[in-house]
C-alpha positions as a Python dict, from the first residue, in 0.01 Angstrom:
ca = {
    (1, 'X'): (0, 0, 0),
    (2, 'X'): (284, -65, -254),
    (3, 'X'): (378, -351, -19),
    (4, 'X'): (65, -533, -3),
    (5, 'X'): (29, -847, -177),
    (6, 'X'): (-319, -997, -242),
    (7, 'X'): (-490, -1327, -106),
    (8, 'X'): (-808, -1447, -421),
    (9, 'X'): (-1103, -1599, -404),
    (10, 'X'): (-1363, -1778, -616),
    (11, 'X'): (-1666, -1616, -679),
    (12, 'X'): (-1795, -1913, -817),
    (13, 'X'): (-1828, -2023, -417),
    (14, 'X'): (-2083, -1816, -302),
    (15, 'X'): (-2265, -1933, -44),
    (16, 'X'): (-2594, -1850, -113),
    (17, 'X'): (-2735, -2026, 211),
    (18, 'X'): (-2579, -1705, 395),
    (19, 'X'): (-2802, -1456, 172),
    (20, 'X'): (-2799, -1140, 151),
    (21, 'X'): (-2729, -895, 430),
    (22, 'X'): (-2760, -529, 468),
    (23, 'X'): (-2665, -447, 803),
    (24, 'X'): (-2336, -265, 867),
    (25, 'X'): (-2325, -368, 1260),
    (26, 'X'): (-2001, -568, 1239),
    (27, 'X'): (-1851, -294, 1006),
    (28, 'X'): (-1936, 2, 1237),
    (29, 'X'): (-1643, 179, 1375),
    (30, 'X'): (-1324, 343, 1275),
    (31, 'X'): (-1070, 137, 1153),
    (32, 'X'): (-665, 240, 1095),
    (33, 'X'): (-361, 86, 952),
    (34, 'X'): (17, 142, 998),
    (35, 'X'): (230, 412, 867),
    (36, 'X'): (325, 248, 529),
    (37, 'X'): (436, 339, 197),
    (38, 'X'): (196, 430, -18),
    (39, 'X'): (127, 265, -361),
    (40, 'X'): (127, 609, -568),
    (41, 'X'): (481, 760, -444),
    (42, 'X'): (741, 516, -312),
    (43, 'X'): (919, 834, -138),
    (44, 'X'): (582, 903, 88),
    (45, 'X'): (416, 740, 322),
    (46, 'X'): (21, 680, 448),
    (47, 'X'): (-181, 602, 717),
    (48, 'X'): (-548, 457, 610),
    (49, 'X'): (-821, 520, 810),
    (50, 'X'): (-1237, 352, 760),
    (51, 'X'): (-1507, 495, 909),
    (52, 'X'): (-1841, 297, 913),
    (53, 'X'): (-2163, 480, 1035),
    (54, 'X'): (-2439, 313, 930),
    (55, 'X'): (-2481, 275, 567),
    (56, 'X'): (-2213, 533, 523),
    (57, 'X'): (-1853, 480, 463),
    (58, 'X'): (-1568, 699, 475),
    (59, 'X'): (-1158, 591, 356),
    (60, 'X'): (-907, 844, 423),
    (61, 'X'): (-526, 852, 297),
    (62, 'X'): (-344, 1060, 512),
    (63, 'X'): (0, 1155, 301),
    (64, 'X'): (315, 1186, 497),
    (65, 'X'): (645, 1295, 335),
    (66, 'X'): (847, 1100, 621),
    (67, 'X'): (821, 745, 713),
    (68, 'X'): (708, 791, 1107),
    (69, 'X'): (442, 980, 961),
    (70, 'X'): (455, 1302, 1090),
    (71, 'X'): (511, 1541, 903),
    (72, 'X'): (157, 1623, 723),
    (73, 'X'): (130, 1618, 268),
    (74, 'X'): (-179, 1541, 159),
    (75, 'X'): (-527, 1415, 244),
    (76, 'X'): (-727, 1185, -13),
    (77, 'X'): (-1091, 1123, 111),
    (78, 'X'): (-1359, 920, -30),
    (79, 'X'): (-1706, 921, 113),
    (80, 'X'): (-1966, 671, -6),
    (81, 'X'): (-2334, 615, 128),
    (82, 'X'): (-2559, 314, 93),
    (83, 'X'): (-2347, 63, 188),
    (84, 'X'): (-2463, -263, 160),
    (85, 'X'): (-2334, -613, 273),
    (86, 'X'): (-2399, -925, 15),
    (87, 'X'): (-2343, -1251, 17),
    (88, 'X'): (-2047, -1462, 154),
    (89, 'X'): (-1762, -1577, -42),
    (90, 'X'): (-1491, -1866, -45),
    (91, 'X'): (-1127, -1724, -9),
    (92, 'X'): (-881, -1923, -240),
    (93, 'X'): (-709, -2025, 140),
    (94, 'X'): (-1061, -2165, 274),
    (95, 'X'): (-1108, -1859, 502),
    (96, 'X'): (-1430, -1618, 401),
    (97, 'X'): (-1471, -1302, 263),
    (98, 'X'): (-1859, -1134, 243),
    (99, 'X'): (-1905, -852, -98),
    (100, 'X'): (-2041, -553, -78),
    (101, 'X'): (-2175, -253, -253),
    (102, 'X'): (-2166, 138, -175),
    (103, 'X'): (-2236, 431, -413),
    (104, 'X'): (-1942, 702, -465),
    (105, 'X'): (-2087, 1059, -304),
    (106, 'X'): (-1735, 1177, -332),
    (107, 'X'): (-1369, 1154, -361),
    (108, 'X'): (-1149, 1491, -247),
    (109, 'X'): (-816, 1544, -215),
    (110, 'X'): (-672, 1807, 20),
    (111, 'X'): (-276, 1928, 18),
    (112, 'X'): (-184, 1984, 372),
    (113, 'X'): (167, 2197, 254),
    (114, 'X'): (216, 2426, -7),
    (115, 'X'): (476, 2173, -137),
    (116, 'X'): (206, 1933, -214),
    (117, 'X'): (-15, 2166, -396),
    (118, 'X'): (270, 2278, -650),
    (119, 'X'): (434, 1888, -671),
    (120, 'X'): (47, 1813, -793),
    (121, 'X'): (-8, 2135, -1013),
    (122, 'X'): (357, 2038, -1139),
    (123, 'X'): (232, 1733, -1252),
    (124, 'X'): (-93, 1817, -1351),
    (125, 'X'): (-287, 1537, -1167),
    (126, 'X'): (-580, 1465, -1264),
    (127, 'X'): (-563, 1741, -1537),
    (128, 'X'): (-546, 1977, -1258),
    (129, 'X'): (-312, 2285, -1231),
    (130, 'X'): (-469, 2448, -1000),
    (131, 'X'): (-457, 2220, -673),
    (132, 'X'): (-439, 2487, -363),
    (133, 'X'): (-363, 2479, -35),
    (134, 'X'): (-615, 2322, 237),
    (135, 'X'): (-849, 2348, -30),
    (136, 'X'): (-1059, 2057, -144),
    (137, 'X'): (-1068, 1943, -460),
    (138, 'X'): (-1343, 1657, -593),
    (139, 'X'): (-1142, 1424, -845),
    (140, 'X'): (-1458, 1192, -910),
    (141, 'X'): (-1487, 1023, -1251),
    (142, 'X'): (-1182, 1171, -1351),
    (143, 'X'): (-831, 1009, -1467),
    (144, 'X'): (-546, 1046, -1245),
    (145, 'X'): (-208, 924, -1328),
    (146, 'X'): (-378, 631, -1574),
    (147, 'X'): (-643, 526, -1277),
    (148, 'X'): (-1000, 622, -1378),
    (149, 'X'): (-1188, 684, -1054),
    (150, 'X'): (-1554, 623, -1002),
    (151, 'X'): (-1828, 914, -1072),
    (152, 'X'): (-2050, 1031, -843),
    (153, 'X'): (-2354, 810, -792),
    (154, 'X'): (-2161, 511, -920),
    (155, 'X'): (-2204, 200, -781),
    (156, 'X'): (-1887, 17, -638),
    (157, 'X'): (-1852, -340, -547),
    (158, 'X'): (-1556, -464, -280),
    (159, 'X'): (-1540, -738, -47),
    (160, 'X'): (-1364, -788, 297),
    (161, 'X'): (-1241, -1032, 549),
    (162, 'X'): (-1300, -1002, 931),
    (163, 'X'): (-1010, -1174, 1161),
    (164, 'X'): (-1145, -1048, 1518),
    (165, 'X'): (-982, -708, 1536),
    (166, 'X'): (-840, -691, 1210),
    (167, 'X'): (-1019, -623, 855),
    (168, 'X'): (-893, -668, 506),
    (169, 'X'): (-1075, -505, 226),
    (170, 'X'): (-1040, -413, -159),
    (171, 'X'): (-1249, -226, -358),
    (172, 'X'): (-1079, -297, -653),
    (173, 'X'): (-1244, -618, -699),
    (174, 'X'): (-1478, -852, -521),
    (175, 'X'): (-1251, -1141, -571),
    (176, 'X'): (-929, -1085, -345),
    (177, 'X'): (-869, -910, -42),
    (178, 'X'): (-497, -718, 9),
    (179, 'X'): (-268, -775, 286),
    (180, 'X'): (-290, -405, 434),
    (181, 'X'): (-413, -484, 791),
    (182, 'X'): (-716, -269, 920),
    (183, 'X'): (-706, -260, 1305),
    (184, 'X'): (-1074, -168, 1509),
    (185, 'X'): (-991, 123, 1737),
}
């Protein structure tokens, strides 16, 4: 979210007595966060939600225009296969982080009101005017609002943190984790 600060780490301290890892096992599950604001639109609000499955991964934004999150705007999904755990890494804190790798299948959005479909044609996102309702649309490798989002097929690095219930995890980098708490349901 907006919010969220972020916690670095050297990748210079790998630990390569750990190796390398492929199983999912401590991943598996569906994990949520909060109602928070969300990073794109400081008047909306999202609820996060990872699914692990195996190899497969799935991250859902669920858009709210009202901060209890209830009242339904916009779904962002992003499915990715062939996930892979790596090796461990050295938080900047002490605490450890493990990278990872998955490969982008897709990334949809989906507006949930007709308000959402003409606030997005409105503003063209993604060089789209043509967003519709409860329609999906696939925004892969495109530019959105100066982000440039993975293709399809591309390989994506992350890492993440375990803290018994909780997960942190950014895909933005393998270096840092951000502050937006996952919680194992």
């Amino acid at each position: 979210s907006s919010t969220s600060t972020t916690e670095n780490a050297s990748s210079s301290s790998d630990n390569s007595s750990s190796g390398d890892s492929s199983s999912t096992t401590e991943l598996e599950g569906t994990w949520v966060t909060s109602c928070n604001t969300a990073s794109w639109n400081s008047n909306h609000y999202v609820i996060q939600t990872i699914t692990v499955t195996g190899s497969a991964l799935v991250w859902k934004w669920d858009e709210h225009s009202d901060s209890s999150c209830s009242n339904d705007y916009a779904i962002w999904t992003d499915t990715y296969s062939s996930l892979s755990l790596g090796n461990e890494v050295t938080l900047d804190n002490g605490s450890k982080g493990i990278k990872f790798t998955t490969i982008v299948d897709s990334l949809v959005g989906l507006m949930q009101t007709e308000a959402a479909a003409t606030a997005y044609n409105n503003y063209v996102f993604c060089g789209d005017s043509d967003w519709a309702l409860n329609t999906e649309k696939d925004y892969s490798g495109k530019t959105c609002d100066n982000t440039t989002y993975p293709a399809k097929n591309a390989t994506i690095s992350g890492v993440y943190k375990l803290d018994g219930s909780s997960l942190l995890i950014n895909t933005d980098n393998i270096t840092s984790v951000g502050s937006t708490v996952f919680t194992k349901q």
